[in-house]
Structures are given as C-alpha cells and as structure tokens.
N, C-alpha and C positions, 0 to 999 in steps of 0.2 A: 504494500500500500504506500504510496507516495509521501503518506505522513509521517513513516513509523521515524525517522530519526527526530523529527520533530518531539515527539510523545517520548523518546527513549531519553530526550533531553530534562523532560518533565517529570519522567521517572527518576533521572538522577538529581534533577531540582528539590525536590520534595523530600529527597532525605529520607526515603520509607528503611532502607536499614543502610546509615551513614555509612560501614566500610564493607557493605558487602557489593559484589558482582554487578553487573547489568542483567547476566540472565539470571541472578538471587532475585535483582530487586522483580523482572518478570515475572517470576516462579508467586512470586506472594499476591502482586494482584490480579495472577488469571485466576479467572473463575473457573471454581473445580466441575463444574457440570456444562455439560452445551447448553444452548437458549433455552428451545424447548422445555429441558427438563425445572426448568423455574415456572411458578407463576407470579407474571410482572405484579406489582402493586395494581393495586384501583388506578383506572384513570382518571386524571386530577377532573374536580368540575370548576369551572373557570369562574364561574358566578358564585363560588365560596372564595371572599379576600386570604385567606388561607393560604390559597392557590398562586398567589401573585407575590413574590420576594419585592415589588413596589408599584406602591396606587401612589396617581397624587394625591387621594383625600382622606389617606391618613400619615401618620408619621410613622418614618424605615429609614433605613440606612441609604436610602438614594436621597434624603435630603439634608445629607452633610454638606460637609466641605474644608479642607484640608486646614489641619488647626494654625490659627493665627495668620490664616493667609489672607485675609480683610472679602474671600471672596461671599456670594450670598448664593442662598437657594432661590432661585427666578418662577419654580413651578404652579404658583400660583396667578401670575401675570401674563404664563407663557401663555403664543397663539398656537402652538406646532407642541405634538407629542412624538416621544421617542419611543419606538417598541424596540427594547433592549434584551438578548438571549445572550447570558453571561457563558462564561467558561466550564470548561471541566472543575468539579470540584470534588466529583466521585471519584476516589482512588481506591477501594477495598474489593474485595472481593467476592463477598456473599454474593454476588448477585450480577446479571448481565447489566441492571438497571436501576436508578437510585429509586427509591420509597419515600415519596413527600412527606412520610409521617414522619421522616428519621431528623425530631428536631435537634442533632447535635450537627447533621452536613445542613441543616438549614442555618445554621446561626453560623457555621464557616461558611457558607454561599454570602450570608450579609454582610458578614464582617471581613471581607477578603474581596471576590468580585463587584458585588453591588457596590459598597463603600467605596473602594479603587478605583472603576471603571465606571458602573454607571453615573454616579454624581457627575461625570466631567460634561452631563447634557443636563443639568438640572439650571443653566443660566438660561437656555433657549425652549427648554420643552417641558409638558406633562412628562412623567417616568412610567412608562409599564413596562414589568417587567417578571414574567412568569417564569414557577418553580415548574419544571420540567423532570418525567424519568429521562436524565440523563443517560447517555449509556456512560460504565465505566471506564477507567481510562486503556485499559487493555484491550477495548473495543476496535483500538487504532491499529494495533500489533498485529491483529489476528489476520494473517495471509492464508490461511491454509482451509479455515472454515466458511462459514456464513452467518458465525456466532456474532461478529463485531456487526457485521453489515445491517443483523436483525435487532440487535441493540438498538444502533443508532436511527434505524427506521422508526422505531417504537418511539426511540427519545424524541423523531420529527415528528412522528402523529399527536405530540403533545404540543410543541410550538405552533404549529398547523392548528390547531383546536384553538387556543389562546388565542392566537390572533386572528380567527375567524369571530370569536366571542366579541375581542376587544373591535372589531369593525361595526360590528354589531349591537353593542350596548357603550361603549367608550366613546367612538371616533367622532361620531355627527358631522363626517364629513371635514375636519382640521386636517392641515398636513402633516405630513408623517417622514418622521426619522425611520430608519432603520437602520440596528448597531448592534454589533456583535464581537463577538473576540473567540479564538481556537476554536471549540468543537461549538460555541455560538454561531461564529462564523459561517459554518459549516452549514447548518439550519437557515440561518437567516439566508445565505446567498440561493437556498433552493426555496425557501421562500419566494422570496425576487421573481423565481422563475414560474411558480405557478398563480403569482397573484397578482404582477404587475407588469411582466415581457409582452403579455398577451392582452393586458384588460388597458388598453388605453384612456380610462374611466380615472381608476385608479391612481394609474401610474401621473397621472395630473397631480395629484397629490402629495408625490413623491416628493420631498424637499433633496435630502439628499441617502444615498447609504454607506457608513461605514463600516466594511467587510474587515476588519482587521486578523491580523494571528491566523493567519489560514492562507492557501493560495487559492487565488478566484483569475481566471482568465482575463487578458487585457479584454478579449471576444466573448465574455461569458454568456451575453444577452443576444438577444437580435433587434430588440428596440433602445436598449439602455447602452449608457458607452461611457466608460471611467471618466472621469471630472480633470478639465486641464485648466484648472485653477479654481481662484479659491470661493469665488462668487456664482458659480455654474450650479444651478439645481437638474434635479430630473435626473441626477447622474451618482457614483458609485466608485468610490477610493476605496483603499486598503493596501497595507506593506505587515512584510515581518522584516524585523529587526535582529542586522548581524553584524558582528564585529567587522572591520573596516579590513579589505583584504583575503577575508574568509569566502569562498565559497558553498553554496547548500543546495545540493541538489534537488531534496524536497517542492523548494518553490524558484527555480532555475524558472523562468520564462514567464514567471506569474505577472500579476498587477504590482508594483511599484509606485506610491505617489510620496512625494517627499512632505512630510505634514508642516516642514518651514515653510514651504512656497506653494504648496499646492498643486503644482507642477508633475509632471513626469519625467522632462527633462534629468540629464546625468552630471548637472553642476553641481559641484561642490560648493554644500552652502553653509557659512559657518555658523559656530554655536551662536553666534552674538543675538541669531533673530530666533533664539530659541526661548521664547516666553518665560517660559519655566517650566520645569517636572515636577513630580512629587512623589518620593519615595515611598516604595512600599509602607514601613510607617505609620505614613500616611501625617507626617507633622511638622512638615516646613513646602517653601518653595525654595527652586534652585533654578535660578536665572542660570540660561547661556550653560544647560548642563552637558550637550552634545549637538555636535552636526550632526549634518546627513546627506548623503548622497546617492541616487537611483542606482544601480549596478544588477543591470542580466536578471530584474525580477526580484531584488533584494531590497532593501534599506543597509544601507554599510554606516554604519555610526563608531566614531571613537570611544573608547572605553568610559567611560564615565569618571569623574574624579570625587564626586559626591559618592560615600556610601547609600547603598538600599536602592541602587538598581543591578539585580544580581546578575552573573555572567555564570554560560553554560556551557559547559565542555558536552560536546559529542561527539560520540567516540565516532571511529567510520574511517575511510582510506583514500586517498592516500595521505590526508591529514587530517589536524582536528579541523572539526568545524565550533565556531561558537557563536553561539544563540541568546540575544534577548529577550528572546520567547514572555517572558513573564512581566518583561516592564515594557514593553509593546505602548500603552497606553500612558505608563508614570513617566516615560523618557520625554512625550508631548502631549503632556498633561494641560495647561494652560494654550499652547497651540489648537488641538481640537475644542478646549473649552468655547475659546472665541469663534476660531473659525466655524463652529456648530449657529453660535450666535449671529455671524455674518452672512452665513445661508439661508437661515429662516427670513432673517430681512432682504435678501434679495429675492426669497421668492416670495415673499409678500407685495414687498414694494411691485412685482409683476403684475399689470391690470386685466390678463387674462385669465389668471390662476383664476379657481373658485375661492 
C-alpha cells in the first residue's frame, strides 16, 4: 500500500514499545483476528451530540486556542463551517475498528487532534467534527489481506453518514470547508468525490478543501483542480511534510502546495513569512519556525529549531527518509489559520456565490 512507510513512521512516532523492532512494534497493533471475525461497534447516530468530537453550540476542544497566543474563537460570528475528519488516533489492537463508546480514545481524539488541528478553523468557521469507527492504525500495513481495506471502508461509511446528517440538519445551505489530516484525509478526499466532483449544486458551496497528511493527486477531481494561491475558492490544497533533501516515495508525485505562499510553485521561501507554528504542546507561538519549499510532491522544510515539532526516522533504502508527518498542521499553524480566514472572504465577497 503506498502509505505503509508513512504509518510505519507513526508506528515509530508513538512510542508503543520505545526500544523494540518495527516489526515488534507491528506484531502489537495487528489485530489478532480478520475483519469479519469482529463485530464492529453500533453505528454512530449523528443526531446524538455524543457523536460529534465538535458542534459549534456547545463547548469542546475545537474552541481553544493556543495558550497566550492573544488569538480568539470566531465560531460564533462565523459565515462558513468546516466539516473537519481528524486523524488516526486508534492505535490498539482489539479491534479492526474504534468503538465510540471507548471514552479514554475519545478524550485522546480531543485533546491531541481536535485541540491541534481543528481549532486552527475556529477564526473563519462553525467546527463539525464527527467521532468516527476509525479503522486502526494497522489498517494501513495490511498488503496481503482485505482486512485494512474493510476497516477503512466501514470507518468511510461513518464520515459519509455524518456528513450527509450534517447537510441535512446543520448546513442550511452556508459554505463549506472541508479539512482533514492522514487517514482524515483519506475520507475527506473520497468524500470530494462523491459529493461534490459530480453535484455542481454543491460544489458552489465549496469554499475551499484542505487535504492534508495524505497524498491526493494534482488530477484527483474532474471538476475540482488544486488552489494556485491563496485567495482561489472552489478548489483543494494539501502537502506532507519532509525534511529538506529527503526523498518519500509514498507521496512522490502527489499535491504539493506551499502553505507560505499558497502557490505550487518550487521556490524556496523562507521562514520569515512563516506566521507562526504551534507546538505540539500546544503553548506558545513560534514566528518564522520553518521554510518550505514544493519538491516532486513533497513539502521539504528545514529542521525546526523550536522544540515540539517532532522528527521521524523511516527506516526504508537506500536511505532514511524523515517525516513530519505529525506537525503537518503545528509547523503552519497561524499560516492556515489566516489563510482559512482569507478564503471565506473571498468567497463571500463573490456576488455569484449563494
């Protein structure tokens, strides 16, 4: 599968046993049984808040924001909501698929993706953001079966639900963000494909989507076509983040957009117009924390000098690769913040838009 070095990087990110193996730390999160032989949890019902890790009308962890950084929560004033599908957060193994009941990965889903990544759309939009069976992380690894495949199917027929719910009692017709990160990603960009490539109704609505942590085709759409700058709505960015010099096979030839300039272009642009990040953390800003520049489907950024944007060894040949897979979003933190805010207004200020 095109992803697994990605996942094997996240497998060594996470620490699940500090000095053991790559195929130790595998051996613990595959699931001991094929698909079938599980039954999934209940499928979530989208009309219990329960179900949603953030509404905007009540108070979650998407309506932070990064301590003492003077910034505000906007989701009350917003025009535009963001339908946001966080990341993997499932790493264990009982199961092909998380169990929304399991409130200890619910309250690591809050306090780690939502907190991190959602809030950075809390200046420009409503936040929904639904608790999904995600598949587990080993979903990715699996080449040989149809175990990971039916996982991750299951985990879409939940995002697919949610956001057919949220069109349907949420949206009233406002525009629509769509944002994602790794195996959100993943979701959201086939989303794209069954709700908006086709439904030119819809896709009017579209402000912008950010595909992130994943690789999505420069060509993924047949109506939609990546964003070459920073004011374009109706259109669709997203990069993974690697060290400068590295190459990754994984996402060799993917979407590339440089989140300083919004561009696609291969300039190298330095940290200076880099807003700010925000550390895992989650408790300062860091002006000017890295460049970045487009390379063959990458993001190539320099090492960071601030702690709390981790660096990823992946193992693999003929050298390492290294991945910022997990600070994807903290490395341009205040960059999407605004640029999220800059698109909703140009596509309002549009007098065609509805």
């Amino acid at each position: 599968m095109r992803t697994s070095l990605l996942f094997r990087s996240v497998c060594l990110s996470v620490a699940l046993l500090a000095t053991s193996s790559l195929s130790s730390c595998l051996k613990v999160i595959k699931p001991g049984k094929q698909f079938t032989a599980y039954r999934p949890a209940t499928m979530p019902d989208y009309a219990q808040p329960d179900n949603w890790a953030a509404l905007p009308t009540r108070r979650d962890s998407a309506d932070v924001v990064p301590l003492g950084s003077g910034l505000r929560d906007n989701q009350k004033n917003a025009v535009a909501d963001v339908f946001y599908v966080h990341p993997t957060t499932f790493l264990r193994s009982e199961s092909w698929n998380a169990d929304l009941s399991d409130e200890r990965l619910n309250r690591f889903t809050d306090n780690s993706t939502i907190r991190k990544q959602a809030t950075v759309y809390n200046a420009a939009a409503r936040i929904y953001a639904p608790r999904y069976r995600q598949a587990t992380l080993y979903s990715f690894f699996d080449e040989k079966t149809t175990n990971g495949k039916d996982a991750l199917e299951l985990a879409y027929s939940d995002v697919k639900a949610a956001f057919q719910y949220y069109l349907a009692h949420y949206n009233q017709g406002r525009p629509i963000i769509i944002a994602g990160h790794s195996q959100g990603t993943f979701h959201a960009t086939r989303l794209l494909h069954e709700f908006f490539d086709n439904d030119a109704k819809l896709r009017k609505q579209l402000v912008v989507a950010y595909l992130i942590g994943f690789k999505v085709k420069t060509d993924e759409y047949q109506a939609m076509r990546p964003c070459e700058d920073s004011t374009q709505t109706g259109c669709y960015v997203g990069w993974n983040s690697v060290e400068t010099g590295n190459e990754y096979p994984p996402f060799a030839g993917g979407l590339a957009t440089n989140p300083l300039t919004w561009t696609l272009d291969t300039t190298v642009v330095p940290a200076r117009l880099n807003r700010g990040g925000v550390p895992l953390a989650f408790n300062r800003i860091d002006t000017a924390v890295v460049g970045a520049q487009v390379h063959r489907g990458l993001l190539w950024i320099n090492v960071p000098k601030p702690i709390g944007y981790p660096r990823f060894l992946l193992p693999g040949q003929p050298q390492l690769r290294h991945s910022f897979h997990i600070a994807d979003y903290a490395l341009f933190y205040l960059n999407l913040r605004r640029n999220a805010v800059t698109r909703v207004q140009a596509y309002t200020a549009q007098p065609q838009r509805p």
